[in-house]
C-alpha positions as a Markdown table, in Angstrom:
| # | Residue | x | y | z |
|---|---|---|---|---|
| 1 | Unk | -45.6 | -28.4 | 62.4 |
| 2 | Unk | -46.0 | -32.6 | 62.6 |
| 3 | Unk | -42.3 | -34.2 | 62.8 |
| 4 | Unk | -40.7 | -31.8 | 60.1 |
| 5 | Unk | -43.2 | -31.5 | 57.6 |
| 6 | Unk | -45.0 | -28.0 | 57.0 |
| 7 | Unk | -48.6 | -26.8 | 56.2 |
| 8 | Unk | -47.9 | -26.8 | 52.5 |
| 9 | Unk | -46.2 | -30.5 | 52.9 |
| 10 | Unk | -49.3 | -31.7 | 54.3 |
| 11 | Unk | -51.8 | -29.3 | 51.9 |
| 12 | Unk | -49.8 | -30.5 | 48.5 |
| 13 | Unk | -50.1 | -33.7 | 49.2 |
| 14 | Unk | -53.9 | -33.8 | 50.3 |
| 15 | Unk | -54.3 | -32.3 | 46.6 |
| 16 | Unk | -52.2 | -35.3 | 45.3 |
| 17 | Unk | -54.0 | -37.6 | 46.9 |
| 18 | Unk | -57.5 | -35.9 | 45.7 |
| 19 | Unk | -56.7 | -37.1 | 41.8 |
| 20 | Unk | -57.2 | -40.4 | 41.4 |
| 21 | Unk | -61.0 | -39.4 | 41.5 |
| 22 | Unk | -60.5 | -36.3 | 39.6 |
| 23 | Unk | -62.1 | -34.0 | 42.2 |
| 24 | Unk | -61.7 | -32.3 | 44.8 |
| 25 | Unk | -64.0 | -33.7 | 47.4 |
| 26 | Unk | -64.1 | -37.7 | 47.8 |
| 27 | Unk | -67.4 | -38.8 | 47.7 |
| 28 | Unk | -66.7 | -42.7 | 49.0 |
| 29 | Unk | -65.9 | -44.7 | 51.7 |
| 30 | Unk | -62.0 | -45.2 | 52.5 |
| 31 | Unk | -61.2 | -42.4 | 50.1 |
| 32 | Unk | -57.7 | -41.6 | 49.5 |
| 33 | Unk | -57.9 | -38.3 | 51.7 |
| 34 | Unk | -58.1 | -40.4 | 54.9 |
| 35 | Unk | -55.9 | -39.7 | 57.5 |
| 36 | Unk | -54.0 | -42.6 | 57.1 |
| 37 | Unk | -53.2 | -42.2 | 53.4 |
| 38 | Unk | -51.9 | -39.0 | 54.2 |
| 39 | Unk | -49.7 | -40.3 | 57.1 |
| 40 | Unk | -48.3 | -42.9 | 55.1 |
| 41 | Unk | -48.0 | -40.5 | 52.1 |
| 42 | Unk | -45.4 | -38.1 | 54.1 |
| 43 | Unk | -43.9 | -41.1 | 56.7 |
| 44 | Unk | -45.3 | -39.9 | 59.6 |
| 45 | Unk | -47.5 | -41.5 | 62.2 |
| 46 | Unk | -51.1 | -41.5 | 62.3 |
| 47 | Unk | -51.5 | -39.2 | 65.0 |
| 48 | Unk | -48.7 | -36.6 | 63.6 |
| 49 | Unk | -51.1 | -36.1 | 60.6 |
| 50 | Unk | -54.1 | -36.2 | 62.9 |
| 51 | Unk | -53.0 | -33.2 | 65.3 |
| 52 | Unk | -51.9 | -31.3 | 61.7 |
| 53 | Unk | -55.3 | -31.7 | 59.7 |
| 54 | Unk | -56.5 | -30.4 | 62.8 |
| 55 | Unk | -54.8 | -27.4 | 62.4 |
| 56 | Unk | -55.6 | -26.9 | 58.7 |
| 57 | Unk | -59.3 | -27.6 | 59.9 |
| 58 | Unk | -59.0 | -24.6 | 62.1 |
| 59 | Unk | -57.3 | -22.4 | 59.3 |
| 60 | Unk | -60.0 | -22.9 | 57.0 |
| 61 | Unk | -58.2 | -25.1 | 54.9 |
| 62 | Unk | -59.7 | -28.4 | 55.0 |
| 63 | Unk | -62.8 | -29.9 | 56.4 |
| 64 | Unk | -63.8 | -33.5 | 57.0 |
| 65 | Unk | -66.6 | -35.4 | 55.0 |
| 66 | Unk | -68.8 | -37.9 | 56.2 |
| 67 | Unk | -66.0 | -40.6 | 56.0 |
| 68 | Unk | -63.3 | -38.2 | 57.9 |
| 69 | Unk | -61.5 | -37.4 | 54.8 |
| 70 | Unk | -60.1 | -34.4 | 54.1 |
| 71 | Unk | -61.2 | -32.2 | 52.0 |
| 72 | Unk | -59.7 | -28.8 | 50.5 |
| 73 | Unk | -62.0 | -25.7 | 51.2 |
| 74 | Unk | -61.9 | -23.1 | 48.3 |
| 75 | Unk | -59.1 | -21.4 | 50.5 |
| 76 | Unk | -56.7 | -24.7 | 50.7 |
| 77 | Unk | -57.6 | -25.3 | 47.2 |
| 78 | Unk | -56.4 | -22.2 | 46.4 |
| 79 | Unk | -53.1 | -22.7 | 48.6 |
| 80 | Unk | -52.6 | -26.4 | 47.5 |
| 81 | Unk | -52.8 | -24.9 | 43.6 |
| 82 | Unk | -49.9 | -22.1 | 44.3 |
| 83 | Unk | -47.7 | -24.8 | 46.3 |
| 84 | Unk | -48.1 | -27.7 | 43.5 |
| 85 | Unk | -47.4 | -25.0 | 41.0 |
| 86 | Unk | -44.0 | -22.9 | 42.9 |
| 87 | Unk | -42.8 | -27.1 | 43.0 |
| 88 | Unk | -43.1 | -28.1 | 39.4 |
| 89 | Unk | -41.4 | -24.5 | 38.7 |
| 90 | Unk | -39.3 | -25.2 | 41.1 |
| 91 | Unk | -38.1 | -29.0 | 39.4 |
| 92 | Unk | -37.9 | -27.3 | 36.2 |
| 93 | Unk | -35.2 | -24.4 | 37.6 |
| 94 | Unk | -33.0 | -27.9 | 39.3 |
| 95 | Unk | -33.0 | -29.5 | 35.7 |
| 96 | Unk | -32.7 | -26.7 | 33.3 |
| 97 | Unk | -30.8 | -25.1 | 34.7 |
| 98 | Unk | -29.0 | -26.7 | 37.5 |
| 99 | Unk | -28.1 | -30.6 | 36.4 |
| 100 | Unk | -30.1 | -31.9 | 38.7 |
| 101 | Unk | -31.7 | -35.1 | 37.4 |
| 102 | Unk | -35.6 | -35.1 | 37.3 |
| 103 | Unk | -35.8 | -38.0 | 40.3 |
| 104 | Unk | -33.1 | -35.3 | 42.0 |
| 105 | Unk | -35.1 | -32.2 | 41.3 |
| 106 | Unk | -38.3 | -33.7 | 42.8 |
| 107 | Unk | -36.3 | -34.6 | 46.4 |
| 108 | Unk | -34.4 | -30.6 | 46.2 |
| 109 | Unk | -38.0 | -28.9 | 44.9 |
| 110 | Unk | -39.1 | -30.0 | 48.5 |
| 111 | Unk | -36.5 | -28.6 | 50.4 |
| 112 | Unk | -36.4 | -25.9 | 49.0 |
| 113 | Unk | -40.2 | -25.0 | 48.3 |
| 114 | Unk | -39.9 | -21.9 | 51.4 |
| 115 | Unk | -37.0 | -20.5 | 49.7 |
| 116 | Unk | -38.1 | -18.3 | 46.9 |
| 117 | Unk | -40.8 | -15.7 | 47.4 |
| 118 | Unk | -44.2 | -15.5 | 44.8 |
| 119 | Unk | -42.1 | -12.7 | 42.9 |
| 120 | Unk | -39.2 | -15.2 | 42.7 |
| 121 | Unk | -41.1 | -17.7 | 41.0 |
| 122 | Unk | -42.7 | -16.3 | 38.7 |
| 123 | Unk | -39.4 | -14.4 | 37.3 |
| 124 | Unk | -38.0 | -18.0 | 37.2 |
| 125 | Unk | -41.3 | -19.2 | 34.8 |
| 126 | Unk | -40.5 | -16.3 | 33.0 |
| 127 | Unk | -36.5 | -17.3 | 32.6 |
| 128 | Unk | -37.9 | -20.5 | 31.9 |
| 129 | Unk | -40.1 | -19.9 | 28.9 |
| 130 | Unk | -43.0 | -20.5 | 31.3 |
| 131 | Unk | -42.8 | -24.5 | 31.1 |
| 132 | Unk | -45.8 | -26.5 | 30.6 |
| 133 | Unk | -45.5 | -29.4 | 32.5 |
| 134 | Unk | -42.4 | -30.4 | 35.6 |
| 135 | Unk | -40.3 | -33.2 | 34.9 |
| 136 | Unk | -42.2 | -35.5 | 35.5 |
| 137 | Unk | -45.1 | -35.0 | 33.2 |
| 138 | Unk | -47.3 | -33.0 | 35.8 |
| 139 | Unk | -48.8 | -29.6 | 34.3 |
| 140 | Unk | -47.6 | -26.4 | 35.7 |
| 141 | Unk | -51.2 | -25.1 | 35.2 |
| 142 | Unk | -53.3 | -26.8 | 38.2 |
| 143 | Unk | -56.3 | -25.7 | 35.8 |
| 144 | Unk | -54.9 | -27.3 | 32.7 |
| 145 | Unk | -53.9 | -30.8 | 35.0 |
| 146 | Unk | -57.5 | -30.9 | 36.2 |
| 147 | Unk | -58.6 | -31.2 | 33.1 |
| 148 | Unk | -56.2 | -33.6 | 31.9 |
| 149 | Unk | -57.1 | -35.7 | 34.9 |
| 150 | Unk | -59.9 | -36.8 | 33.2 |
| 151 | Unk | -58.0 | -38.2 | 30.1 |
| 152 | Unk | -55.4 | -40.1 | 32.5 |
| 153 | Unk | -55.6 | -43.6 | 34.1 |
| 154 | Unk | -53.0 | -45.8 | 36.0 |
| 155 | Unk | -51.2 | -48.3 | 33.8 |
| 156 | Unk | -52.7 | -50.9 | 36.5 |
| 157 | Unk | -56.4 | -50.1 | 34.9 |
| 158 | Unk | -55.6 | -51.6 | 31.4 |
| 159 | Unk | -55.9 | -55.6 | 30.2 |
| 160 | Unk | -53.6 | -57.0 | 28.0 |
| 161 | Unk | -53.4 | -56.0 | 24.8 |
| 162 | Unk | -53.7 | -52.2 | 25.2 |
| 163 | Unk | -51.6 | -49.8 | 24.3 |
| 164 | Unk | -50.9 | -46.3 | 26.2 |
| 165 | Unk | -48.4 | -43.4 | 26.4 |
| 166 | Unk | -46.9 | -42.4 | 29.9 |
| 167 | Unk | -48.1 | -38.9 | 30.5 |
| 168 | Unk | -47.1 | -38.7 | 34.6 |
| 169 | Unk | -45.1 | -40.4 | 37.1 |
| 170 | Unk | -46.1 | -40.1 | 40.4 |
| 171 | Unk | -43.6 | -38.3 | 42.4 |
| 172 | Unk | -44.8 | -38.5 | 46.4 |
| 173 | Unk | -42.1 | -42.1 | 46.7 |
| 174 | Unk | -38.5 | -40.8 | 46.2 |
| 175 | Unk | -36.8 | -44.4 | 46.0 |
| 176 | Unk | -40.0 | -45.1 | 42.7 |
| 177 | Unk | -39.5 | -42.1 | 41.1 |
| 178 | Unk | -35.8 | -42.8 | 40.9 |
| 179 | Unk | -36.5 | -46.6 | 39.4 |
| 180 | Unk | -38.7 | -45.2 | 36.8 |
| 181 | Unk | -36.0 | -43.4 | 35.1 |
| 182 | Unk | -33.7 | -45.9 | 35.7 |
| 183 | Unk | -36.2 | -48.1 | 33.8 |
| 184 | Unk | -36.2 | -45.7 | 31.0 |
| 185 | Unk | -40.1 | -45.5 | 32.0 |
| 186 | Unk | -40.4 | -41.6 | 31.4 |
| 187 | Unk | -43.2 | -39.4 | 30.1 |
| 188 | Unk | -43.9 | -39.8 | 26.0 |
| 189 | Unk | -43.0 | -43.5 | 26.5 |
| 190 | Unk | -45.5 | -45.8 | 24.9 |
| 191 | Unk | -46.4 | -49.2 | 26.0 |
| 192 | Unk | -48.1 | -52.4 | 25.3 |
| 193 | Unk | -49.3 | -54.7 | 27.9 |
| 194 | Unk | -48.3 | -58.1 | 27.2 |
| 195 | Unk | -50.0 | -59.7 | 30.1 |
| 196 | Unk | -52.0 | -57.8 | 33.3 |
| 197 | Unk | -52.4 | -61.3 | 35.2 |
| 198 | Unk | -51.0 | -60.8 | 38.4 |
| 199 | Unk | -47.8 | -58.8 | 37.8 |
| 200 | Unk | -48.0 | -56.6 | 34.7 |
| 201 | Unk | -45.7 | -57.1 | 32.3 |
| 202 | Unk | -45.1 | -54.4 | 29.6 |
| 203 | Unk | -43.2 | -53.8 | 26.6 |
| 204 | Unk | -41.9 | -50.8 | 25.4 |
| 205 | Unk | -38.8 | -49.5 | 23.3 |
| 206 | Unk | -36.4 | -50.3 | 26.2 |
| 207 | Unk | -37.6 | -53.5 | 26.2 |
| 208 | Unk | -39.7 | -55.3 | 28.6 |
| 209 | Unk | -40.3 | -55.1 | 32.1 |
| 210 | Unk | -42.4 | -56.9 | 34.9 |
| 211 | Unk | -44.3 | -54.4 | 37.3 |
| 212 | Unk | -45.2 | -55.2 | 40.6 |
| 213 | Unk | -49.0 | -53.2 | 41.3 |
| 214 | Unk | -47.2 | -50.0 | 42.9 |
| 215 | Unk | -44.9 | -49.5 | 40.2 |
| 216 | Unk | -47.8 | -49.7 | 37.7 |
| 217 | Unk | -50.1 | -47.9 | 39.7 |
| 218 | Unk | -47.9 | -45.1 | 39.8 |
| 219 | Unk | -47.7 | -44.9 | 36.0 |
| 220 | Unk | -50.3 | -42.1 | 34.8 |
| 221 | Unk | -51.2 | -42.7 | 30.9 |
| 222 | Unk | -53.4 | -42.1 | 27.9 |
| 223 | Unk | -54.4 | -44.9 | 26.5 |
| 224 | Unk | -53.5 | -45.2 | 22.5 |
């Protein structure tokens, strides 16, 4: 285990970082699977992430592409899909159920993720209604979010003038996640782009807002 975080820390967010091209094995150069990405993804150093995709190379649950990315096998896949899944259920138990707020339940679903036991979670789906998406607008059904994927694009890829609902927020920075509800920029929330020179600048029912890249890039929609 690198500096805290665990195999499923390291294999959830490898699929995280595998959707902004909607598969599962990046096919360009500086793809978002890199080393790196991943390091700076869970705030560890270069080399912490380097000895622990190691060990999920010899597990069988990544291998490395031409461009040393990492990419899920079928049997990391298969893993990454059950963690992302036991998470979102997981954020849904904290707000339903708990008062957590959804910025909260993101932080507790991580802490907690080794608690409950397969049987556990899926009796809490069931108590749940068996939700459809977490919080934060991701599916519960990895199947159903891959092919949503291809319906989505960051807020940063639209020009002025364009309209778009929020479907996701990315959840992988805590301190982000936490100024998007503060913002009042939640899933269902439609938007205009006012101007997309430079810093975006939206307007939406709470009002209007200037977004630096990161902010916007971490803004999943549907365009209207």
């Amino acid at each position: 285990m690198a500096q805290g975080h665990s195999v499923d820390d390291y294999i959830e967010t490898i699929y995280f970082l595998a959707f902004p091209v909607g598969e599962y094995r990046p096919a360009t150069k500086g793809a978002s699977t890199l080393a790196v990405r991943v390091a700076d993804m869970l705030g560890v150093s270069r080399a912490s992430a380097g000895e622990m995709l190691k060990r999920l190379e010899a597990e069988g649950l990544v291998e490395r592409g031409e461009q040393k990315e990492a990419i899920l096998t079928p049997k990391g896949r298969d893993l990454a899909e059950k963690v992302v899944r036991k998470h979102r259920i997981i954020e849904r138990l904290l707000t339903d159920f708990m008062g957590y707020t959804p910025a909260e339940s993101h932080v507790q679903a991580d802490l907690l993720g080794d608690t409950f036991t397969d049987e556990m979670i899926e009796r809490i789906a069931e108590r749940l209604g068996n939700p459809d998406r977490c919080p934060h607008g991701w599916p519960v059904d990895t199947g159903f979010e891959q092919a949503e994927n291809r319906e989505l694009q960051p807020l940063t890829d639209l020009e002025a003038g364009a309209h778009a609902e929020i479907v996701r927020l990315a959840e992988h920075d805590g301190e982000l996640l936490h100024w998007y509800y503060d913002a009042g920029l939640v899933p269902g929330t439609t938007v205009e782009i006012a101007d997309s020179n430079g810093d975006m600048r939206i307007l939406f029912a709470g009002g209007e807002r200037t977004l630096a890249e990161k902010e916007a890039a971490g803004l999943f929609v549907r365009a209207a």
